[in-house]
C-alpha positions as CSV (number, residue, x, y, z in Angstrom):
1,X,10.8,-14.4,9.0
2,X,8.0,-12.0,7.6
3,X,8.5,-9.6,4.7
4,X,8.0,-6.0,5.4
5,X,6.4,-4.2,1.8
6,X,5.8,0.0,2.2
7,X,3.5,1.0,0.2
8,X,4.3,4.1,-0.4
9,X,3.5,7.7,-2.8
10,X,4.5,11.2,-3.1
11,X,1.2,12.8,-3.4
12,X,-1.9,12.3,-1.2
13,X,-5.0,10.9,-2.7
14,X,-3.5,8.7,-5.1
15,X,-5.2,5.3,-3.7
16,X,-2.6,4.1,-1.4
17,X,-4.5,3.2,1.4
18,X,-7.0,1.2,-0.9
19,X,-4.1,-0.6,-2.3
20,X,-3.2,-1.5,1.1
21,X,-6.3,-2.6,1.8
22,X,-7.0,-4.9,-1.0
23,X,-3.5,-6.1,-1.4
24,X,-3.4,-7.6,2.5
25,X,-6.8,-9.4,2.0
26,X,-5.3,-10.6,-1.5
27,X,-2.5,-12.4,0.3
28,X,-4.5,-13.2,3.5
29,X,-7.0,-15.1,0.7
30,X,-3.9,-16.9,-0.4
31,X,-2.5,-18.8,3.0
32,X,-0.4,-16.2,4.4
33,X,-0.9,-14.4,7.3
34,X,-0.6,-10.9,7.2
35,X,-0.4,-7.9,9.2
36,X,-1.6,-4.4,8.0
37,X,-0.1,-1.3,9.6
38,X,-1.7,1.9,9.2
39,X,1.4,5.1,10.0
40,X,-0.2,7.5,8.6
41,X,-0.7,9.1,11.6
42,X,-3.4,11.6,12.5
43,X,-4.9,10.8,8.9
44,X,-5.8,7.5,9.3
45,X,-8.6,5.9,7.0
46,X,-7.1,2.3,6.5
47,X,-9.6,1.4,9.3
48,X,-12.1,2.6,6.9
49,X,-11.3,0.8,4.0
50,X,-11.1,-2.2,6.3
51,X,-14.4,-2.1,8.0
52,X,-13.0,-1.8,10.9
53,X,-13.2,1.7,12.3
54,X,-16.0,0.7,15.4
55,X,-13.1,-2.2,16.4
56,X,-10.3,0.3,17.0
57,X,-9.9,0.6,21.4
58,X,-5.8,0.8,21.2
59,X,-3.4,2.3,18.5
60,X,-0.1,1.6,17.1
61,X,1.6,4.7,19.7
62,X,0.0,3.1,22.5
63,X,1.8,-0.1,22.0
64,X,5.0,1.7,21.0
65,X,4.5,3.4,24.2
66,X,4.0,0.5,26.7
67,X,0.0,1.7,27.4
68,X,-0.8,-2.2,26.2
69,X,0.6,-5.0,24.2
70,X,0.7,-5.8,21.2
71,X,-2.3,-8.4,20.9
72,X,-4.6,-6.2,22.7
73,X,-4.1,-3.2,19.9
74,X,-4.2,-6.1,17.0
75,X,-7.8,-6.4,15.2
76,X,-8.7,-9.5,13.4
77,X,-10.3,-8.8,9.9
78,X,-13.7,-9.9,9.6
79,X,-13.4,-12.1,6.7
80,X,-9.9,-12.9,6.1
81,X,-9.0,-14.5,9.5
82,X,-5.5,-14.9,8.5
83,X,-5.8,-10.8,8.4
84,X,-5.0,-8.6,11.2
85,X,-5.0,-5.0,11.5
86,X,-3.1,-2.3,13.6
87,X,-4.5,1.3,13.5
88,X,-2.8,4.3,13.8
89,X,-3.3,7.1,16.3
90,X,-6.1,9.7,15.2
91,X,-4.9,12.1,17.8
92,X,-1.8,12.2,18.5
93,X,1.1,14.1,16.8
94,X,2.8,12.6,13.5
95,X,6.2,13.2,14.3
96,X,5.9,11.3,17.6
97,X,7.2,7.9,15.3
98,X,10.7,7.1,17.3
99,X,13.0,4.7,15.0
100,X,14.1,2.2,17.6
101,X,10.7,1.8,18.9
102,X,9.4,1.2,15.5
103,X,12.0,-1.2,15.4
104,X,11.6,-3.1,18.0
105,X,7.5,-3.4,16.6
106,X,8.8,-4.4,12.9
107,X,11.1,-7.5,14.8
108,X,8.2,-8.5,16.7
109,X,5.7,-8.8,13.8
110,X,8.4,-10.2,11.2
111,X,8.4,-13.2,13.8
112,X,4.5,-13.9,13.4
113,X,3.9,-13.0,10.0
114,X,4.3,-14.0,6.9
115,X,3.9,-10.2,5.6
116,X,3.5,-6.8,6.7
117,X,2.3,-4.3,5.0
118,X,2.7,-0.8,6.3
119,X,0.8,2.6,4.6
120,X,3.0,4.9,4.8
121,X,1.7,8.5,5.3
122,X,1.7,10.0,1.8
123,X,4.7,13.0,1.1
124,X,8.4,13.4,2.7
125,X,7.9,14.2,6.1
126,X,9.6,12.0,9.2
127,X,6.0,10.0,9.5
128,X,7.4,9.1,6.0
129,X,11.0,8.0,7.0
130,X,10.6,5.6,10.0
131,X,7.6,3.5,7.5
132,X,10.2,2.9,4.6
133,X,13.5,2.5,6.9
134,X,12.7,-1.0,7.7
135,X,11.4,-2.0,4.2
136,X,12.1,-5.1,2.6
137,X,10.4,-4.0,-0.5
138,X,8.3,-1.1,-1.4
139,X,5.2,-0.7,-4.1
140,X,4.9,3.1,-5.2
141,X,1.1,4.2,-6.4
142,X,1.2,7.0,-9.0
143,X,-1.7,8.3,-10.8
144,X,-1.3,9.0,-14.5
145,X,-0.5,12.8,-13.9
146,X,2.5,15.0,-13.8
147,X,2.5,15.8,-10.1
148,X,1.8,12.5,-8.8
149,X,4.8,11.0,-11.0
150,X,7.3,13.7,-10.0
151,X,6.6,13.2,-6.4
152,X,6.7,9.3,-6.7
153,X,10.1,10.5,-8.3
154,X,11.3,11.7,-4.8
155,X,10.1,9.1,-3.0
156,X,12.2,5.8,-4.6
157,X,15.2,8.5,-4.4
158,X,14.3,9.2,-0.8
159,X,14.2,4.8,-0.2
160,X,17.5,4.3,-2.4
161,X,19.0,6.8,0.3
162,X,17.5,6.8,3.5
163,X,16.4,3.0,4.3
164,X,18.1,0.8,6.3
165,X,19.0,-1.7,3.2
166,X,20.6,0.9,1.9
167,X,22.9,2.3,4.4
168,X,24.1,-1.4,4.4
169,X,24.9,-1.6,1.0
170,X,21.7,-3.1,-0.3
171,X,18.5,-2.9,-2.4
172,X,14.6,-2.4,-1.3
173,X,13.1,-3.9,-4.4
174,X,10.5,-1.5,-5.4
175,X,7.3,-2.3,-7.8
176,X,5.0,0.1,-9.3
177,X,1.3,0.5,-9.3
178,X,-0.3,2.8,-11.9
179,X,-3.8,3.7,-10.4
180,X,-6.9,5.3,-11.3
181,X,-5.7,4.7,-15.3
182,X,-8.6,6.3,-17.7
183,X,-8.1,5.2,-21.2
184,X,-10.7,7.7,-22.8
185,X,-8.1,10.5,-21.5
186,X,-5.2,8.5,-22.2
187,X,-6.2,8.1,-25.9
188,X,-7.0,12.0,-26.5
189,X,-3.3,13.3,-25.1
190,X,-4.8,14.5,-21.6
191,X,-3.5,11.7,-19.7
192,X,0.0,10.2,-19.4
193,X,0.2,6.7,-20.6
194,X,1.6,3.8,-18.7
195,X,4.8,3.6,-20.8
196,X,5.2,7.4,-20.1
197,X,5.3,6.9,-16.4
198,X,7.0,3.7,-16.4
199,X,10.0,5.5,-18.3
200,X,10.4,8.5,-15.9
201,X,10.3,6.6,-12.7
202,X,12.4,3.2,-14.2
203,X,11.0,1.1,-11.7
204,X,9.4,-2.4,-12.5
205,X,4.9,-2.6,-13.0
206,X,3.6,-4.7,-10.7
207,X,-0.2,-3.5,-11.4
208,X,-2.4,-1.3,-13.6
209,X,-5.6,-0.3,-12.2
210,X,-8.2,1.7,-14.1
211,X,-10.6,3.9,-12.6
212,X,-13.2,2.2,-10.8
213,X,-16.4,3.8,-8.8
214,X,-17.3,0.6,-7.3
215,X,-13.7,1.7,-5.3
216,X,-15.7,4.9,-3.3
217,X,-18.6,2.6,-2.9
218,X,-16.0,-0.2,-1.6
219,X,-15.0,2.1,1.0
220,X,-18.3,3.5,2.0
221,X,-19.5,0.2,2.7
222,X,-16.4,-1.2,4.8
223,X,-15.5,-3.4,2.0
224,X,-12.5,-3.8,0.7
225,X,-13.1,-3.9,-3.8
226,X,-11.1,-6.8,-4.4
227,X,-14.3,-9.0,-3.0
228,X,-16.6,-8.0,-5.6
229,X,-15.2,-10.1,-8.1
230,X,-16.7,-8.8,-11.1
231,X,-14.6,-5.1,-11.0
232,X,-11.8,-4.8,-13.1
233,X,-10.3,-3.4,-10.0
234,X,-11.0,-6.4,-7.8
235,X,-9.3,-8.6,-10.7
236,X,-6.4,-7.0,-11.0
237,X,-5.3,-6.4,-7.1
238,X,-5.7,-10.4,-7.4
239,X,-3.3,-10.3,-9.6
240,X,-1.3,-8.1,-7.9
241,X,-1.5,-10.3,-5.0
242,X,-0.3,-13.1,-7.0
243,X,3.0,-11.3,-8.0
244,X,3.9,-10.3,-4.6
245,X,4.1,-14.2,-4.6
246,X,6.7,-14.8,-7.2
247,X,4.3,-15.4,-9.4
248,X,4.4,-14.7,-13.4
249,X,0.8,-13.3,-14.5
250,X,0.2,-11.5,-17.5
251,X,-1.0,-7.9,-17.2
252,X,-4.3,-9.2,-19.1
253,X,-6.5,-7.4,-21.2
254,X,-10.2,-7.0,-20.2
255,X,-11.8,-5.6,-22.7
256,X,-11.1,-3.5,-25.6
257,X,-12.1,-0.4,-23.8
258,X,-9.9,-0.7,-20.7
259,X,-5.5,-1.5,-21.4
260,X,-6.3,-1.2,-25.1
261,X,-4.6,2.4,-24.9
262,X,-1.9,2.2,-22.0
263,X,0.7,1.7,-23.8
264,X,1.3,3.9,-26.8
């Protein structure tokens, strides 16, 4: 039976969709097979990120609405074969989502994969709701800053209420990524360290990643970071991939410029 992870933020623009992205080929690289669901509908860029925008004939709606099948709207990744990917609808309206359809989609796809991995449309809205009711666990990506930590904030409040684990009693076990870390701005007060956030929001780290441009030129090029091996970025979604597997890697220090300074 597959394990459904929401990756999931409060504020826009905070790197969920790349996290998605480099997280599914992580575990793809590792054995499993994996399904990547974009439901941010309307907004989607997942494809992007992917590569596989020019791939896209059928949506996620269409199959939640009987206009094809599942396997016809499924895309296999490029490189990651044991990758697939399921796009949302660029046209159609957000709220169309229905919770018993999506549902009956998350019992089909726990059946044939090992994980899937949904990005959730960034703030509160219903688009929000139906992609963290089903969750078996949830990774939240905050930036460093004020508003993106007191919207993250809402959100784990929003999945301790309103999933389906907890209406029966139960936990979604929730991890946290820190994205887009600076240490320069860290080190002079303008930035919140890591130990800063990790005290407001109380959840467990499962992954610090510093700001990267080879990210924009990632996703320019259809290429997912984590394949160019050398990034800091790329190194640690690997370990973030590792994790998600049970297992115990240290959050490693690269260099003395970058993770010197999270953690006052």
């Amino acid at each position: 039976m597959g394990i459904v992870i929401t990756v999931a933020s409060g504020k826009g623009g905070v790197g969920k969709s790349t996290a998605v992205g480099n997280i599914s080929v992580g575990l793809a690289n590792r054995g499993k097979k994996v399904i990547a669901i974009d439901f941010d509908i309307g907004l989607r860029n997942l494809d992007m990120i992917l590569g596989l925008e020019n791939r896209i004939v059928y949506d996620v709606i269409d199959v939640m609405e009987g206009r094809c099948n599942l396997n016809q709207a499924l895309i296999n990744d490029k490189r990651a074969k044991s990758l697939y990917f399921l796009p949302a609808s660029q046209n159609k309206d957000k709220n169309i989502l229905d919770k018993d359809k999506v549902k009956t989609l998350i019992e089909e796809l726990k059946q044939n994969f090992d994980f899937i991995i949904i990005d959730s449309p960034a703030g509160i809205e219903s688009g929000f709701e139906h992609a963290i009711f089903w969750a078996d666990r949830a990774l939240i990506v905050v930036t460093p800053e004020v508003s993106s930590v007191r919207d993250a904030d809402r959100v784990i409040g929003i999945i301790d209420a309103k999933s389906d684990k907890a209406k029966n009693g139960e936990e979604v076990k929730k991890h946290l990524i820190i994205n887009r870390i600076k240490p320069d701005l860290i080190k002079k007060g303008d930035m919140m360290s890591s130990d800063d956030v990790l005290t407001i929001l109380g959840i467990p780290l499962i992954g610090l990643i510093p700001e990267d441009e080879q990210i924009v030129s990632a996703t320019n090029s259809g290429e997912p970071v984590i394949y160019n091996k050398k990034t800091k970025s790329a190194k640690e979604y690997e370990r973030i991939s590792d994790r998600i597997l049970g297992k115990d890697v240290p959050f490693v220090v690269e260099n003395d410029s970058f993770f010197s300074r999270l953690f006052k």
